[in-house]
C-alpha positions in Angstrom: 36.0 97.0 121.3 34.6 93.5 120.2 33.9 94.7 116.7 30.4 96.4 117.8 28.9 98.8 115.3 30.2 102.7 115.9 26.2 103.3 116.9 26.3 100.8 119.6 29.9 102.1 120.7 28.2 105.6 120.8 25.1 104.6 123.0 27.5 102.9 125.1 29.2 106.4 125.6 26.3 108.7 125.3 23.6 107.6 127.5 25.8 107.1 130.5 27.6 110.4 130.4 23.7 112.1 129.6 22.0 110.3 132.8 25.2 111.6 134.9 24.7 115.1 133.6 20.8 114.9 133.8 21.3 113.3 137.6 23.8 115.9 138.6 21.5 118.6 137.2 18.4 117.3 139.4 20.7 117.5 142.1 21.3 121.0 141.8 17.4 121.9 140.6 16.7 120.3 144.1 19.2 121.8 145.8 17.9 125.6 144.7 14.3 124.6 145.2 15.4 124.0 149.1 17.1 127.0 149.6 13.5 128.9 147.9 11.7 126.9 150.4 13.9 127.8 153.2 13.4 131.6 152.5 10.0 131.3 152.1 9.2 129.5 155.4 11.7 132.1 157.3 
């Protein structure tokens, strides 16, 4: 890297790959809370 500080160089790593797993998590919440509405409709 560009001589950052390791905490920077973390962040850098660690918020990304947390908003991809927190995005791909709502993704699936949502998905399931489709399917419940679909069974309750029917």
């Amino acid at each position: 890297m560009f001589g950052l500080p390791g905490e920077t160089v973390f962040f850098l790593t660690v918020i990304p790959a947390g908003w991809l797993v927190y995005t791909l998590g709502f993704l699936y919440v949502s998905r399931d809370w489709a399917k419940g509405d679909e069974e309750v409709r029917s």
